[in-house]
C-alpha positions as a LaTeX table, in Angstrom:
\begin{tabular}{lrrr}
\hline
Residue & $x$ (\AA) & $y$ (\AA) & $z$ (\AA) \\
\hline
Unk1 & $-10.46$ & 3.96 & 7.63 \\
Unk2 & $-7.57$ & 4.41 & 5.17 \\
Unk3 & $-3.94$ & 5.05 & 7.05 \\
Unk4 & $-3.35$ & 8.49 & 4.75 \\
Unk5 & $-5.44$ & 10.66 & 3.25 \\
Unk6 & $-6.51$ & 10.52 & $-0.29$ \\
Unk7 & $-7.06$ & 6.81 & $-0.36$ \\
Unk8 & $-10.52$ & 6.91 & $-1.91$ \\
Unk9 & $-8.79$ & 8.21 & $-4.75$ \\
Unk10 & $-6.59$ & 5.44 & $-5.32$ \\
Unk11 & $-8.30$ & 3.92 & $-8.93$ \\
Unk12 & $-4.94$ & 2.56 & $-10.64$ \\
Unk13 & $-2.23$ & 0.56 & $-9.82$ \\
Unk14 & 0.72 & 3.40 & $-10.38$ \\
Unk15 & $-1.42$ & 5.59 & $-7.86$ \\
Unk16 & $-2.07$ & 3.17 & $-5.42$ \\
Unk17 & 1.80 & 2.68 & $-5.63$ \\
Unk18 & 2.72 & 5.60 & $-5.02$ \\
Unk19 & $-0.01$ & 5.84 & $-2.78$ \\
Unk20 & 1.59 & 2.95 & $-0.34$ \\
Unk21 & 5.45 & 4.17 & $-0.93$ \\
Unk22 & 3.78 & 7.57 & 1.00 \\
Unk23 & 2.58 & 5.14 & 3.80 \\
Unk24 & 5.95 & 3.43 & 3.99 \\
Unk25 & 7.34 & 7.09 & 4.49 \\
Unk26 & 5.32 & 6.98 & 7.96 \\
Unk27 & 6.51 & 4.08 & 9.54 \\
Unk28 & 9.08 & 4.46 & 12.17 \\
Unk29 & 12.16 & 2.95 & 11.53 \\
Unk30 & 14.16 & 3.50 & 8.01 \\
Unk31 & 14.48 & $-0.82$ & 8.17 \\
Unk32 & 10.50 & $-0.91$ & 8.35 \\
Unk33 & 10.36 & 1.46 & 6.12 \\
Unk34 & 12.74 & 0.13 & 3.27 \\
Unk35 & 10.85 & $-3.64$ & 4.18 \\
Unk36 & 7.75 & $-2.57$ & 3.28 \\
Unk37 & 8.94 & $-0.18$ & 0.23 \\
Unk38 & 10.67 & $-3.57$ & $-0.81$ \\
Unk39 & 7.13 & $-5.58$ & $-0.72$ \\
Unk40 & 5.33 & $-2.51$ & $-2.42$ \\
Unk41 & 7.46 & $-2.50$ & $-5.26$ \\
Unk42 & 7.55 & $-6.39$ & $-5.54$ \\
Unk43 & 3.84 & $-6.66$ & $-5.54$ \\
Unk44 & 3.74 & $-4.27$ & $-8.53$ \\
Unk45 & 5.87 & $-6.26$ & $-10.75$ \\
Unk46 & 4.35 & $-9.46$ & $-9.67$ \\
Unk47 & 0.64 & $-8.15$ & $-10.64$ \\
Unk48 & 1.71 & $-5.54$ & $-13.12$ \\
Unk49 & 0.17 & $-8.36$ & $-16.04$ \\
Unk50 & $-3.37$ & $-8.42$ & $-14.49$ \\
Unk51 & $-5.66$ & $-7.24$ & $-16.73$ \\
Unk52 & $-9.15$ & $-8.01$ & $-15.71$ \\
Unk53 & $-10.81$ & $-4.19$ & $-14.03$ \\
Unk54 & $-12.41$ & $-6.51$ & $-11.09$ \\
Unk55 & $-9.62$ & $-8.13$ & $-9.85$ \\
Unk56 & $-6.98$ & $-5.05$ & $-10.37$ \\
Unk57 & $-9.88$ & $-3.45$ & $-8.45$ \\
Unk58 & $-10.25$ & $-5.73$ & $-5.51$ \\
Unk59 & $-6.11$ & $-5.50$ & $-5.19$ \\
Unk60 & $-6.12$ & $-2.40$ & $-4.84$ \\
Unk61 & $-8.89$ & $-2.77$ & $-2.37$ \\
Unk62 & $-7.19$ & $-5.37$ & $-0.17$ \\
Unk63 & $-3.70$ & $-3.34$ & $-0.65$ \\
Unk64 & $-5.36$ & $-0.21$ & 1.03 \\
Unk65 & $-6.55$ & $-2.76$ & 4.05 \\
Unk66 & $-3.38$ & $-3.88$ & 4.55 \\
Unk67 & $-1.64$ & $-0.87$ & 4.59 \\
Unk68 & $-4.57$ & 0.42 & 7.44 \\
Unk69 & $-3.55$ & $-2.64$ & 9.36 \\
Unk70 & 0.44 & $-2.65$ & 8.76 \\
Unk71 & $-0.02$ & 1.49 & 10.22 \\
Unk72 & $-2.43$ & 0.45 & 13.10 \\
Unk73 & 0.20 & $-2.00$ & 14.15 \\
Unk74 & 3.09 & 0.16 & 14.32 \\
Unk75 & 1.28 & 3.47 & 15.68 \\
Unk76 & 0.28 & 0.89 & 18.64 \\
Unk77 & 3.75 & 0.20 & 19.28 \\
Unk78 & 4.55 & 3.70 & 19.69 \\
\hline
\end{tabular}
């Protein structure tokens, strides 16, 4: 289960950027939110090199996982 819509359409690294910034939008707090916006944006530049399909593939992957979890945990809190 993805935490937005539109997830399964996520195939490149720019969409599944802009993809998690949308999450970060949800989150409650503007702190939380700039946080996470802050990690999103890191984790770009950090992998923005990787070049192999596969692996930019199973980031994005794991990246939509952890955005599921990050929006379960703070919808709990609620």
């Amino acid at each position: 289960m993805a935490p937005l819509p539109g997830a399964e359409l996520v195939q490149r690294p720019l969409q599944l950027s802009r993809y998690l910034l949308r999450c970060c939008r949800q989150l409650p707090t503007k702190g939380i939110q700039e946080h996470y916006k802050h990690a999103v944006r890191q984790s770009f530049r950090v992998h923005s090199d990787e070049d192999n399909p596969e692996r930019i593939q199973q980031i994005i992957q794991r990246a939509i996982e952890d955005a599921d979890w990050i929006m379960n945990k703070y919808k709990k809190q609620n």
